[in-house]
MIMARZA-5021 format. One record per residue: residue in one letter; y, x, z of N, C-alpha, C in turn. Coordinates in pm, whole numbers, padded with zeros to 5 digits. Each point is the difference from the previous one (the first is absolute). Layout:
<sites>
["a", [Y, X, Z], [Y, X, Z], [Y, X, Z]]
...
</sites>
This chain:
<sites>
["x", [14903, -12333, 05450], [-00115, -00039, -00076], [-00029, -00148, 00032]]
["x", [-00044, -00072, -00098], [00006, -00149, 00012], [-00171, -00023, -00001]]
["x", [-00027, -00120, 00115], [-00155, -00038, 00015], [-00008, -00103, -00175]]
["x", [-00130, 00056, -00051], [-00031, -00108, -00120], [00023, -00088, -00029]]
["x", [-00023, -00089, 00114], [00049, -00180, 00035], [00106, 00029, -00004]]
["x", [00115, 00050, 00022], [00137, -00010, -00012], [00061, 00042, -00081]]
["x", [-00077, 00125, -00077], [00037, 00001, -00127], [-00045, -00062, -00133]]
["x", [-00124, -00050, 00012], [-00050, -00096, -00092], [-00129, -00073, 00060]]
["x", [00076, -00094, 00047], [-00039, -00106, 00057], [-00155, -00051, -00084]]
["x", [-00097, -00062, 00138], [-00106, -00013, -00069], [-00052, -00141, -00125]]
["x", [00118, -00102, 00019], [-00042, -00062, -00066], [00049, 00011, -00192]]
["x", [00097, 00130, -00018], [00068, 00078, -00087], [-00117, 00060, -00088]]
["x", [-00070, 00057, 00092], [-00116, 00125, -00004], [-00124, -00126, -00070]]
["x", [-00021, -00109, 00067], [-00100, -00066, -00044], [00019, -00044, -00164]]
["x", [00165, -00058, 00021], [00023, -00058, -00153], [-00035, 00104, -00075]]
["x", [00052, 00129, -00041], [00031, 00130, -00026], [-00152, 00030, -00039]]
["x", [-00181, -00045, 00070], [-00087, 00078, -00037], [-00068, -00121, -00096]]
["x", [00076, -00162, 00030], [-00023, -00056, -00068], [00005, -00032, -00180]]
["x", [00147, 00042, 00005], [00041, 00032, -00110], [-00050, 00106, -00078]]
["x", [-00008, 00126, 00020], [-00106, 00065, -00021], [-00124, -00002, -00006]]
["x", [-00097, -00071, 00059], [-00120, -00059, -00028], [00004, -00065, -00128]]
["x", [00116, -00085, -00045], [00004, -00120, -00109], [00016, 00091, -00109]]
["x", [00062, 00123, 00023], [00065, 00114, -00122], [-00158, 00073, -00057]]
["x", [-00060, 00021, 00133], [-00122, 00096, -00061], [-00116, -00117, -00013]]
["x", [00020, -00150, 00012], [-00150, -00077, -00055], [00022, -00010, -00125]]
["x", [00175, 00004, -00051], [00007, -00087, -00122], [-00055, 00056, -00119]]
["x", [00001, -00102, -00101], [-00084, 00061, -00148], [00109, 00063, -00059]]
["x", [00075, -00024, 00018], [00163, 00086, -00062], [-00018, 00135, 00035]]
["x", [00015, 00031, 00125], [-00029, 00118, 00029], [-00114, 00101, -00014]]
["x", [-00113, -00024, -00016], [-00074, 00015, -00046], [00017, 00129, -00102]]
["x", [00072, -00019, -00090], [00034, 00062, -00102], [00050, 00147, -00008]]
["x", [00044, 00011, 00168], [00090, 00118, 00062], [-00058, 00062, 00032]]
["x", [-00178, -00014, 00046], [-00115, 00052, 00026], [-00026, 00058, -00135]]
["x", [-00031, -00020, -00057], [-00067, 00038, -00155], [00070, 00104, -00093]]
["x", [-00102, 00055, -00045], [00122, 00116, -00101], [-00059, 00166, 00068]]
["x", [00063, 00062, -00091], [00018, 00123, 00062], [00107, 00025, 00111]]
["x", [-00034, 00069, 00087], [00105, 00070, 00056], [00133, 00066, -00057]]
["x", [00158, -00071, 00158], [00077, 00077, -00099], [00035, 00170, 00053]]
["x", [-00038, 00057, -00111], [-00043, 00114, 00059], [00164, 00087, -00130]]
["x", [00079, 00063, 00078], [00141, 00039, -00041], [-00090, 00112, -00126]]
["x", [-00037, 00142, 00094], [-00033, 00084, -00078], [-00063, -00046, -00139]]
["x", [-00105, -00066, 00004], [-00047, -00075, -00120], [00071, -00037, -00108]]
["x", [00098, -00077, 00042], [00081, -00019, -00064], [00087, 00099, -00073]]
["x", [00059, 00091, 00071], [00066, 00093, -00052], [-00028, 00111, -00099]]
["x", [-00142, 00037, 00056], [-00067, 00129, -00039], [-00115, 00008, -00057]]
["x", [-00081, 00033, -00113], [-00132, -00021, -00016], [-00047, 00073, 00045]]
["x", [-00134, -00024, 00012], [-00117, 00101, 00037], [00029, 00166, 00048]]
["x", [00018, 00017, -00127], [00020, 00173, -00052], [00169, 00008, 00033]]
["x", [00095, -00053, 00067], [00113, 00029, 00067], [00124, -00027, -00077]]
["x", [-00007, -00060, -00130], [00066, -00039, -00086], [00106, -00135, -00009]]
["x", [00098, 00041, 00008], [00076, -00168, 00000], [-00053, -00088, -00070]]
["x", [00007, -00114, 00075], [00013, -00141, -00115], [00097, -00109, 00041]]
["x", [-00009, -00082, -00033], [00098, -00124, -00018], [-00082, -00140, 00077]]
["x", [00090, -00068, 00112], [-00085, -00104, 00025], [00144, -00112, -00017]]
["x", [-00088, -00087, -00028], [00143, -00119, -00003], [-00091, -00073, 00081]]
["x", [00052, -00099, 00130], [-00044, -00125, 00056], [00100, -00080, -00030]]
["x", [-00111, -00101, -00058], [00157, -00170, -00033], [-00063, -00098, 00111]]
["x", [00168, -00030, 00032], [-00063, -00135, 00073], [00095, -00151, -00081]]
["x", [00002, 00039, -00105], [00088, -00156, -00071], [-00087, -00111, 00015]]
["x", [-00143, 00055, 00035], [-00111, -00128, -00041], [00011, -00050, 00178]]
["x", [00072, 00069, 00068], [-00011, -00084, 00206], [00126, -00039, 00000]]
["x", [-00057, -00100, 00107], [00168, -00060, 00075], [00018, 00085, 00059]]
["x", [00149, -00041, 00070], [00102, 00040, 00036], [-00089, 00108, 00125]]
["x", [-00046, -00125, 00136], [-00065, 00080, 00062], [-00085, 00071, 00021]]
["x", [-00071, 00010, -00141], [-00128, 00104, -00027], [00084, 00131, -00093]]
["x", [00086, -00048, -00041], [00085, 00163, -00047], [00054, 00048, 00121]]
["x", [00048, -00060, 00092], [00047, 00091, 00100], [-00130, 00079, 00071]]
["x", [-00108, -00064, -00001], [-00122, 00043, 00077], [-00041, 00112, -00085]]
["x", [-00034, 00033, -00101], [-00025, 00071, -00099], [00076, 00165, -00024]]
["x", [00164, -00082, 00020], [00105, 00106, -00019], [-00037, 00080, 00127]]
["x", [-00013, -00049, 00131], [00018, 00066, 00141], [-00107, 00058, 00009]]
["x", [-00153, -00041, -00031], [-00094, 00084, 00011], [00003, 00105, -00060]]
["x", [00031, 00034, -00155], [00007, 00106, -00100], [00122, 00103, 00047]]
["x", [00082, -00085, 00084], [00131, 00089, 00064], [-00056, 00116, 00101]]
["x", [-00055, -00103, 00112], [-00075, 00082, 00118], [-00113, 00097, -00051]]
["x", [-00069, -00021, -00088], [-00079, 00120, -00045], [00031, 00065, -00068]]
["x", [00081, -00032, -00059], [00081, 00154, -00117], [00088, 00084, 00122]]
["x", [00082, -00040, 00104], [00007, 00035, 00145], [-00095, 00091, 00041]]
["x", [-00097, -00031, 00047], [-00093, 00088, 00031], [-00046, 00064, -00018]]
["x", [-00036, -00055, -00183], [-00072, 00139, -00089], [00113, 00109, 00049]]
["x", [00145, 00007, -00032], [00077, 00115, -00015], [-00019, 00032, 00143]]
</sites>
């Protein structure tokens, strides 16, 4: 088992909460806050237990906001099942 500092060193850890600080002040982000929840079942099923159809597009994000997008909707369709 490795001590913290040696596995991620503290001045790693500082950049690391920095960068993240800059991710959650920005007005960009912002946006990732807002909205409904992504909630799988919802998507899938109405109310009364009935299929439906969801399409999410991401043609309107860059590159690295489709990957962000794709991986979140991945990990919770994951979970839902």
């Amino acid at each position: 088992m490795f001590e913290l500092d040696q596995f991620f060193p503290e001045t790693d850890r500082m950049a690391l909460a920095m960068k993240l600080n800059g991710l959650l002040a920005s007005p960009s982000f912002a946006a990732w806050g807002a909205g409904a929840p992504l909630d799988v079942q919802s998507m899938m099923y109405t109310s009364d237990g009935k299929p439906r159809c969801a399409i999410i597009t991401t043609a309107h994000l860059s590159d690295t906001e489709r990957q962000f997008v794709t991986s979140l909707v991945l990990a919770k369709l994951v979970t839902w099942m």
